[in-house]
C-alpha positions as CSV (number, residue, x, y, z in Angstrom):
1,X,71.5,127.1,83.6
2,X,69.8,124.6,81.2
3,X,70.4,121.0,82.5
4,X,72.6,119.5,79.5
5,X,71.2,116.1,77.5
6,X,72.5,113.0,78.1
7,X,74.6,112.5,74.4
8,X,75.0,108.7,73.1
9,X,78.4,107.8,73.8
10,X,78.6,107.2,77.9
11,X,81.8,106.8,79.8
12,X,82.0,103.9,81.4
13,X,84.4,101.4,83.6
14,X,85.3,97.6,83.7
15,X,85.8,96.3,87.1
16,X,87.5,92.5,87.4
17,X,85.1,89.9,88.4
18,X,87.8,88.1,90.4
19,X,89.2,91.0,92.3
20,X,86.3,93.4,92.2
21,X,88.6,96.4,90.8
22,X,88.4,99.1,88.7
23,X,91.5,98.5,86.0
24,X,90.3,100.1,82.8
25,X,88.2,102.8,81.6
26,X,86.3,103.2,78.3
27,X,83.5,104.5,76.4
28,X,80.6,102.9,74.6
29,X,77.7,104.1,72.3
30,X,73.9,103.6,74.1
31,X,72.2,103.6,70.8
32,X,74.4,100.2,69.4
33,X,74.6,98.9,72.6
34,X,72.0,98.4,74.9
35,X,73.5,95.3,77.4
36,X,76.2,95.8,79.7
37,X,80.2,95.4,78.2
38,X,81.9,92.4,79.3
39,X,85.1,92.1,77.8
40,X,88.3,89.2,78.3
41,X,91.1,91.9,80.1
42,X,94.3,91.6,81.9
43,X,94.1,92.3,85.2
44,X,97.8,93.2,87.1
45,X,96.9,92.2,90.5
46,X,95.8,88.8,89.4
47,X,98.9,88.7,86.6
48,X,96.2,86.8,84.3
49,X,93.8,87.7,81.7
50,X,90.2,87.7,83.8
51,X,86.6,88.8,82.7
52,X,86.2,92.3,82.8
53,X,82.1,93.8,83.6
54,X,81.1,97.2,83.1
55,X,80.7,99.6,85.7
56,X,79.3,103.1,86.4
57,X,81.8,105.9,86.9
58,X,81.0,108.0,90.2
């Protein structure tokens, strides 16, 4: 089998900075984007809007 190319969009996740979890999951495009996401989320196990970091899905 032929080993497939890596496309432009990327699935990626966004972890909580306070609590260190994985909430949300997402995509993003490589080519607009070259920095990691960092996005203003709600996280439910803080009950408070908290920054969000992307993440690599295993």
């Amino acid at each position: 089998m032929a080993k497939a190319k890596k496309g432009a969009i990327e699935k990626i996740a966004l972890k909580c900075s306070e609590c260190n979890r994985r909430n949300y999951t997402t995509q993003k495009n490589r080519r607009n984007m070259q920095g990691k996401l960092e996005l203003s989320k709600y996280c439910k196990f803080d009950k408070k809007h908290t920054l969000h970091v992307e993440t690599k899905i295993k």
